[in-house]
LOTORPA-645946 format. One record per residue (C-alpha): residue in three letters; z negated, x negated, y negated; residue number from 1. Coordinates in steps of 0.05 Angstrom, whole numbers. Example, Ala and Ser with C-alpha at 12.3 -4.5 7.8 and 13.67 -1.06 7.14 Angstrom:
! residues 2
+------+--------+--------+--------+-------+
: fiba :      Z :      X :      Y : guvex :
+------+--------+--------+--------+-------+
:  Ala :   -156 :   -246 :     90 :     1 :
:  Ser :   -143 :   -273 :     21 :     2 :
+------+--------+--------+--------+-------+
! end
This chain:
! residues 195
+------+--------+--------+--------+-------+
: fiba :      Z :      X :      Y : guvex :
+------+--------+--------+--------+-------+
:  Unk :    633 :   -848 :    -37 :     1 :
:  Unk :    660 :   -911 :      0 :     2 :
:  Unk :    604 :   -933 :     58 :     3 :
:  Unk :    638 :  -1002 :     67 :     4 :
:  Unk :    702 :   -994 :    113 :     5 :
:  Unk :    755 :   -957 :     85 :     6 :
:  Unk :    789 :   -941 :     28 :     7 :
:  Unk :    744 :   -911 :    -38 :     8 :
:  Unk :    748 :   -847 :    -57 :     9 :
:  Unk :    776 :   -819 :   -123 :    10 :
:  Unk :    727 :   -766 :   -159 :    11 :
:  Unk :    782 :   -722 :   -152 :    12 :
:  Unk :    773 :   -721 :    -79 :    13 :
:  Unk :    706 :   -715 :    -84 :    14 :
:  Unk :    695 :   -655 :   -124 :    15 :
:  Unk :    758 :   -610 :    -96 :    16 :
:  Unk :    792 :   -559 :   -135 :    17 :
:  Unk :    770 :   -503 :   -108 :    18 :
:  Unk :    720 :   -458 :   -148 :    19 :
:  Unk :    678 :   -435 :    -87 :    20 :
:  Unk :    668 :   -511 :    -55 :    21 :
:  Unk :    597 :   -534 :    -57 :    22 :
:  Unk :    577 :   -596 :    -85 :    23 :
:  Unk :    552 :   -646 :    -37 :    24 :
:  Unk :    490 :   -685 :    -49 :    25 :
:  Unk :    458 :   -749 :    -12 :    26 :
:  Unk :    392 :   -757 :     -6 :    27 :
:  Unk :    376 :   -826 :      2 :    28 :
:  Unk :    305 :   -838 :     34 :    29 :
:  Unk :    260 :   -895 :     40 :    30 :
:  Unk :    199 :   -908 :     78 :    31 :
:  Unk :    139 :   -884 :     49 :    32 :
:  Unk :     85 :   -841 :     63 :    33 :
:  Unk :    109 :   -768 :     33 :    34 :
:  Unk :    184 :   -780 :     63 :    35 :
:  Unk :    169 :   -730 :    121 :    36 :
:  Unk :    162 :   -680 :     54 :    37 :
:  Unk :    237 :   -683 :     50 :    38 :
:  Unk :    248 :   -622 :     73 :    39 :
:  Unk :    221 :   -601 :     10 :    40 :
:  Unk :    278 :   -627 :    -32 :    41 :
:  Unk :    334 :   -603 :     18 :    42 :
:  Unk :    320 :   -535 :     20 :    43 :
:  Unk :    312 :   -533 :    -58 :    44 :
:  Unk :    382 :   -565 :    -61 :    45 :
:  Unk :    408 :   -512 :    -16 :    46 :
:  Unk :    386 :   -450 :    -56 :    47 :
:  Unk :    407 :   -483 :   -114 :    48 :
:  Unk :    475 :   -477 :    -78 :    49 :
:  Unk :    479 :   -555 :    -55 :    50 :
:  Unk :    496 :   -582 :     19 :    51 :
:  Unk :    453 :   -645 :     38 :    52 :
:  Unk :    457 :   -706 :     72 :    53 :
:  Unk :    419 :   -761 :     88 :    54 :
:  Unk :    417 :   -831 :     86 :    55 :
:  Unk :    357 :   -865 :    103 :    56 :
:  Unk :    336 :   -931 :     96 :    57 :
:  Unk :    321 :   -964 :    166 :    58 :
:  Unk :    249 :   -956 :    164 :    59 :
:  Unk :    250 :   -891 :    125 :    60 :
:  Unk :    295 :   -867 :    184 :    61 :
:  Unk :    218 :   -877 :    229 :    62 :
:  Unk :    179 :   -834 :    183 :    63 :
:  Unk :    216 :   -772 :    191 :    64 :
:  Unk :    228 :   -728 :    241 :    65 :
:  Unk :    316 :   -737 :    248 :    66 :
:  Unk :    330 :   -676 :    290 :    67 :
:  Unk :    290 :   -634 :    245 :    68 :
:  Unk :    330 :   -659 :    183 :    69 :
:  Unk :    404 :   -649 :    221 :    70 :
:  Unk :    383 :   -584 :    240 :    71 :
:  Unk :    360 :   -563 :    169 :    72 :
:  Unk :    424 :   -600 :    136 :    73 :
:  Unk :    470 :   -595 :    199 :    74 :
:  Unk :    487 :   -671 :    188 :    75 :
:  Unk :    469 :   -733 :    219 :    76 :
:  Unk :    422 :   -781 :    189 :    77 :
:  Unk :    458 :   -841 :    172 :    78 :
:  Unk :    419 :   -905 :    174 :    79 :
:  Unk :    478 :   -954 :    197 :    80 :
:  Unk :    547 :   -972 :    179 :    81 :
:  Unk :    605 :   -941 :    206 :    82 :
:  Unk :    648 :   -979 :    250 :    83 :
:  Unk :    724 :   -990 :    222 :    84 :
:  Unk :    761 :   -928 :    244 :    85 :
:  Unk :    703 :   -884 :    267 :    86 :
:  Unk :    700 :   -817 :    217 :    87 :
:  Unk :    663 :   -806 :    161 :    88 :
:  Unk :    600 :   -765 :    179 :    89 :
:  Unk :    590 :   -742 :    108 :    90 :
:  Unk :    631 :   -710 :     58 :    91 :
:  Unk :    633 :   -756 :     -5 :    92 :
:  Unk :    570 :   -747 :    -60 :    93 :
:  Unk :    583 :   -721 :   -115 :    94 :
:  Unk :    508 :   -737 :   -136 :    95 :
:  Unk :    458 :   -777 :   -106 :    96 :
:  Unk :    372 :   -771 :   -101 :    97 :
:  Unk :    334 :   -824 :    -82 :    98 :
:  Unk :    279 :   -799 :    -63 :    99 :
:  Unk :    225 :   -824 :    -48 :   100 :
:  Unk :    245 :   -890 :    -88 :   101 :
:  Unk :    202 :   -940 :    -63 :   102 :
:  Unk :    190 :  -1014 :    -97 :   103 :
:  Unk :    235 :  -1045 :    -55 :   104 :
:  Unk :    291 :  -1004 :    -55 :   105 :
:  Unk :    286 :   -994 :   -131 :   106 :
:  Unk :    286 :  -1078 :   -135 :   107 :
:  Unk :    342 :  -1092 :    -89 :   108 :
:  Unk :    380 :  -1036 :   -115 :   109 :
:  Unk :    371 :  -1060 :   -187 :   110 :
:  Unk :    390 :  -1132 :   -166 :   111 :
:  Unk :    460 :  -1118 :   -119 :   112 :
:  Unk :    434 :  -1125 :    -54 :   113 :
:  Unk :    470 :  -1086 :     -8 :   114 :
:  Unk :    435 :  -1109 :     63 :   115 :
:  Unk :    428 :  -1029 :     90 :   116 :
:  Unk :    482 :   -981 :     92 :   117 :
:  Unk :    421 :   -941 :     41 :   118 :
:  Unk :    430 :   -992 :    -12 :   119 :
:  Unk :    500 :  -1008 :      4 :   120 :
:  Unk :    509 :   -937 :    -18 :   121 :
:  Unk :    465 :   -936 :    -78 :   122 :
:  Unk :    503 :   -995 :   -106 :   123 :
:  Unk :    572 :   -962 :    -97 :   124 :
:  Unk :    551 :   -900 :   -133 :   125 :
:  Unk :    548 :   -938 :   -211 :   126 :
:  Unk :    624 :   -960 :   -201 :   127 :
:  Unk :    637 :   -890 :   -170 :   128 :
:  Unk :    612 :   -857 :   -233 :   129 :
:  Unk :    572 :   -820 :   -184 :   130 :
:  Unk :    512 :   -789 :   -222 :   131 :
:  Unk :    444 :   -820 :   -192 :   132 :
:  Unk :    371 :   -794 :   -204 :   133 :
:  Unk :    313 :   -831 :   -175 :   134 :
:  Unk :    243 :   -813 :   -165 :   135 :
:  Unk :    203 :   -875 :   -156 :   136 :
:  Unk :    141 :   -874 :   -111 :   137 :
:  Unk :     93 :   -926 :   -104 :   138 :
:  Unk :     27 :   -947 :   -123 :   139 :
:  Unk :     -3 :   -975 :   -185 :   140 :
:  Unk :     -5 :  -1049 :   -159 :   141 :
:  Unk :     65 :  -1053 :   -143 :   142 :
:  Unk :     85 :  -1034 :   -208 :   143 :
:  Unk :     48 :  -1085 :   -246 :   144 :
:  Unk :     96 :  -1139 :   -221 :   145 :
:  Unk :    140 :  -1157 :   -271 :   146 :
:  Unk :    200 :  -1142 :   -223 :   147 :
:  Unk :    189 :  -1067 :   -216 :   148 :
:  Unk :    196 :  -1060 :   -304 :   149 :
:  Unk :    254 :  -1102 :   -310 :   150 :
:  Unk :    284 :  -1069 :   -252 :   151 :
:  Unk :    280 :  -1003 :   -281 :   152 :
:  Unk :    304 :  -1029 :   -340 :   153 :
:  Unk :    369 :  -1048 :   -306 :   154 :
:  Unk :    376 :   -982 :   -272 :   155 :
:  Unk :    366 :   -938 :   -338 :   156 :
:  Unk :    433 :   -989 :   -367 :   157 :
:  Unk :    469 :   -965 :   -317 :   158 :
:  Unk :    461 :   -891 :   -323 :   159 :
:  Unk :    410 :   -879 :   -265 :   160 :
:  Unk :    363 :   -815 :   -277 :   161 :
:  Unk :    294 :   -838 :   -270 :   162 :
:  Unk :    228 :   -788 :   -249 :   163 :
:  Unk :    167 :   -799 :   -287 :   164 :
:  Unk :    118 :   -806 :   -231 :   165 :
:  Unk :     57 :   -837 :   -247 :   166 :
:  Unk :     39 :   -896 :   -204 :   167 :
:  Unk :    -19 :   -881 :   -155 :   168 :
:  Unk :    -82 :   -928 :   -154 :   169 :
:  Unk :    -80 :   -975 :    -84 :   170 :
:  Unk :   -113 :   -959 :    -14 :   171 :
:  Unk :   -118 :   -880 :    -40 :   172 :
:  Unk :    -80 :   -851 :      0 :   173 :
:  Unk :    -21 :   -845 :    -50 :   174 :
:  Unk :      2 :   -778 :    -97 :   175 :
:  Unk :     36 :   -732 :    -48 :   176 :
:  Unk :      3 :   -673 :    -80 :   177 :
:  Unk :     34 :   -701 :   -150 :   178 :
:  Unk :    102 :   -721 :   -122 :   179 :
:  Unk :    151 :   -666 :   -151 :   180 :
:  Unk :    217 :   -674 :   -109 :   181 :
:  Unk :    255 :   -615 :   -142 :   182 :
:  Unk :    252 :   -669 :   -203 :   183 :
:  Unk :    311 :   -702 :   -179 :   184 :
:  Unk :    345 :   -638 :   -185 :   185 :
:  Unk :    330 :   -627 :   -251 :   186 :
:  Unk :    341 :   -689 :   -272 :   187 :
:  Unk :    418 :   -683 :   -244 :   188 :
:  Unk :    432 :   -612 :   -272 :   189 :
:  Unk :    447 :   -624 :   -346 :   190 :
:  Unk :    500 :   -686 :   -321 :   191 :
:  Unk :    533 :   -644 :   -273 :   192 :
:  Unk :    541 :   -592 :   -312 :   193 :
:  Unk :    581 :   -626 :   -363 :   194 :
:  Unk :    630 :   -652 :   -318 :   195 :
+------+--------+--------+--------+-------+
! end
């Protein structure tokens, strides 16, 4: 997975040839109110045999706790681009979870825009091939606008995996308690598998 500077990697470099390598997953993270729940879906990645890393959004990099996360994934939070020459932090994805997904990053994915190294990565991943699920999280307002549907829309056409959260209603406090992060797992199983 390219992050900007550099050459792109081929999926044969990503995946490796040998049988006991473990497939690498990003978790990209935005800012919302459940993100310091990510440990949830790193350590369900892990027994299921994954390593993690994250990329967070610039703002979703303040609502977790970073040490916590590089001690749980033992990687660094990425949140900025590397500078030409410096090494690649991360192994390259083989799959991606965005998670949570939040309006914004879900419409400025959909639409190209590639203004934080988060969404920079997100729109690498379709000419990558890299397999994508997203579990959107945001509240019942937001996705009324006519933006959020077509932008959806546009992710779906181009192969992203998409949770079926259920919008929560405004000013409630949100749906952490419905939020199922192992979802984006699930959702990326049956693709990876037939690779």
């Amino acid at each position: 997975m390219g992050t900007g500077t550099g050459t792109p990697v081929s999926r044969e470099t990503r995946t490796g040839t040998g049988t006991d390598r473990k497939p690498f997953l990003y978790v990209v993270l935005c800012a919302a109110g459940i993100a310091n729940d990510v440990g949830k879906l790193i350590r369900n990645a892990q027994q299921r045999t994954w390593r993690v890393g994250v990329i967070a959004t610039p703002r979703g990099r303040e609502c977790v706790d970073t040490a916590a996360i590089e001690a749980l994934t033992g990687y660094p939070v990425r949140s900025a681009w590397r500078v030409p020459g410096e090494p690649r932090p991360l192994p390259p994805a083989d799959a991606i979870a965005v998670a949570p997904a939040t309006f914004n990053t879900i419409n400025k994915w959909a639409q190209g825009i590639a203004d934080t190294l988060a969404l920079g990565i997100l729109c690498e991943a379709h000419g990558f091939g890299t397999p994508t699920a997203a579990l959107p999280y945001l509240n019942a307002a937001q996705a009324a606008h006519p933006a959020y549907a077509q932008s959806l829309a546009r992710l779906r056409r181009m192969g992203v995996l998409l949770g079926d959260y259920v919008p929560h209603p405004p000013r409630t406090g949100g749906g952490r308690r419905r939020f199922r992060w192992e979802q984006a797992l699930d959702l990326l199983a049956p693709v990876l598998e037939r690779r």
